[in-house]
PAGU-890148 format. One record per residue (C-alpha): residue in three letters; x negated, y negated, z negated. Coordinates in steps of 0.5 Angstrom, whole numbers, plus 500, padded with zeros to 3 digits. Each point is the difference from the previous one (the first is absolute). Layout:
// PAGU-890148
ALAXYZ;...
//
This chain:
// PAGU-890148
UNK500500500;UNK498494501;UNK499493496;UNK501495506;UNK505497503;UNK503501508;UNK497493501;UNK493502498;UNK500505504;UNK502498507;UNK495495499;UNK494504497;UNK499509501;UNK500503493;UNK493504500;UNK503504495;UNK506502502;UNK500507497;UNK499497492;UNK505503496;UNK502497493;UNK495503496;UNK494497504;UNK503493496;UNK499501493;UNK506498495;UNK498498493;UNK506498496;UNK497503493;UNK499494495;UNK493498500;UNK494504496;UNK498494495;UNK508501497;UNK498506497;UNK493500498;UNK498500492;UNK499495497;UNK493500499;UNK498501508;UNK505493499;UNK495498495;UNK493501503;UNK502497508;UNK502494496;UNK493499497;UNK497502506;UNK504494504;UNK497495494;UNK494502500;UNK498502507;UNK506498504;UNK500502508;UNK496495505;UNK505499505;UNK499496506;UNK501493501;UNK507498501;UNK502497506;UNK505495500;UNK504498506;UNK503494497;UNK497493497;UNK498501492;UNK505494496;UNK496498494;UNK506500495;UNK495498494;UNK501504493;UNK504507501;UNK506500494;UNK497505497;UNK494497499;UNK503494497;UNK505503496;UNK493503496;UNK497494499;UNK500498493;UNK504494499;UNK495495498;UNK498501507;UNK506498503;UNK501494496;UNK493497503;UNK501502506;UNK507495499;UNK496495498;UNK495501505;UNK506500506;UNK502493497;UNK494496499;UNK496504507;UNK505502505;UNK498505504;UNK498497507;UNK504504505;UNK498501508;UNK506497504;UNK506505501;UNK499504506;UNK508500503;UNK502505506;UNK507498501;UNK502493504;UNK502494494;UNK508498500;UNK501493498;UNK506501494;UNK500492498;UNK500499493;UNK499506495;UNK506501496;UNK495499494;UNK498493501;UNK506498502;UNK503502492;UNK495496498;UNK502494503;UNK504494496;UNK507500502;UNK499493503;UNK496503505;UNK506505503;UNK505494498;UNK495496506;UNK499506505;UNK507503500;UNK502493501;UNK495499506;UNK503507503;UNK507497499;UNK499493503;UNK494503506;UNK501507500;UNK493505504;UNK501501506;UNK499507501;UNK497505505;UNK506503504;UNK500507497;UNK496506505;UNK505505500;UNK497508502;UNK507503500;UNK506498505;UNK506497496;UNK506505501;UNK507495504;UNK506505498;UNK499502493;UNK506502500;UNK503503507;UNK506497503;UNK504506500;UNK500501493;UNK506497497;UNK500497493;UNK506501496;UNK501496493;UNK503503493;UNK507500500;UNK499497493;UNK496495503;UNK506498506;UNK506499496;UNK500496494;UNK506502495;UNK501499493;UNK498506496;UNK505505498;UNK499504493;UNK505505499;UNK503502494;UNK498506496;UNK504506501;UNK503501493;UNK498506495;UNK504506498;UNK502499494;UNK497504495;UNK506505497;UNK499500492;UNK497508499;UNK502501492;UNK494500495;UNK499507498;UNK498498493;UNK499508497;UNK493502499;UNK498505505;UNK496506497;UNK494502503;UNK497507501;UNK496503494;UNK493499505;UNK501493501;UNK501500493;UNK494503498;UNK496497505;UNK502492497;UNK498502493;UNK493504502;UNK499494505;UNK493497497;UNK502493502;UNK505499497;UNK497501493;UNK496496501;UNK503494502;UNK503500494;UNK495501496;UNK497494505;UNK507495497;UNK500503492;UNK492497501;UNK503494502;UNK505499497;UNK495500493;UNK496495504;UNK505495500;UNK503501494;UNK492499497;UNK499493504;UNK506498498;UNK499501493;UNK493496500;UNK503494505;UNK506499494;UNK495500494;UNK496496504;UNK505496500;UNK503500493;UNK493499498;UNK499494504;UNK506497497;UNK499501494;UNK493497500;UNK504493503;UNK505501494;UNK494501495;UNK496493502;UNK507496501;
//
């Protein structure tokens, strides 16, 4: 079987047109440094610290930028060094090469910056001149041709009915209710089942709720006792010194 396509092969004869599947090695097994011990880990990561692999040199198709301190770099340095480097930026600037532009300058007018921090009589004053003696513009270059008949002729376009006619708004009445026949109250207790019986009395919810409102009931009765001598003794007190 082979790996090219129909194009290729018209184009260029297949020298190997006997190879078969085997001939191209598959490997989907993970590879062998997921599964090696941890201490042949432990010596190939000495062995690259202390004598890594000389490489060639590495060719680049691209013009190096030079980006100045890597964040990395600069997150390492103590903080005494980014002060001085702060105060140094301030009173020395770093003098930097003019900047190199690839694309074609707009000209956008005044930045929307420098326009905030204008005095409000300045824009009073220029928006009276564009009233008074507008900018003649440049007529505007269209790419794109304008389309005549957004809507074509054939369509017919029908207003709402709601819109047509004008007529005061009618609010029919409710249909009345049936009235509610009056079913006699059945007063009577109605006895339950032995089970559900011992099932309201075996509940553990119930019990304690009760306890909850018999403890309850003896916290209201313990502040209210404390709130009327409180208040006896405060008048007491007021009678004793009249």
């Amino acid at each position: 079987m082979s790996y090219r396509s129909n194009a290729a092969e018209a184009w260029y004869p297949d020298p190997q047109s006997t190879a078969t599947e085997s001939d191209i090695p598959l490997d989907l097994l993970p590879p062998a440094s997921l599964t090696q011990p941890l201490w042949r880990s432990l010596v190939g990561n000495m062995r690259d610290t202390f004598a890594p692999e000389k490489l060639p040199p590495l060719q680049l198709t691209s013009r190096p930028v030079n980006v100045g301190l890597l964040l990395g770099e600069r997150l390492r340095l103590p903080w005494f060094r980014t002060v001085f480097t702060n105060i140094g930026d301030v009173i020395s600037p770093e003098t930097l090469p003019p900047l190199e532009l690839e694309s074609q300058p707009v000209d956008v007018g005044e930045l929307i910056t420098d326009q905030l921090s204008h005095f409000w009589w300045g824009s009073l004053l220029r928006n009276l001149a564009d009233r008074v003696s507008p900018e003649a513009m440049p007529a505007l270059n269209l790419t794109s041709k304008p389309i005549l008949d957004i809507i074509p002729k054939s369509w017919i376009l029908l207003p709402l009915w709601s819109e047509v006619v004008d007529t005061p708004k009618v609010f029919y009445p409710d249909k009345p209710k049936a009235a509610d026949v009056l079913r006699p109250a059945n007063l009577q207790p109605v006895a339950l089942p032995v089970e559900k019986r011992e099932a309201l009395v075996a509940e553990p919810t119930a019990a304690d709720l009760l306890r909850d409102l018999r403890r309850s009931r003896i916290r209201q009765r313990i502040w209210i006792g404390l709130a009327t001598a409180q208040v006896l003794y405060m008048v007491l007190a007021a009678v004793g010194k009249l």
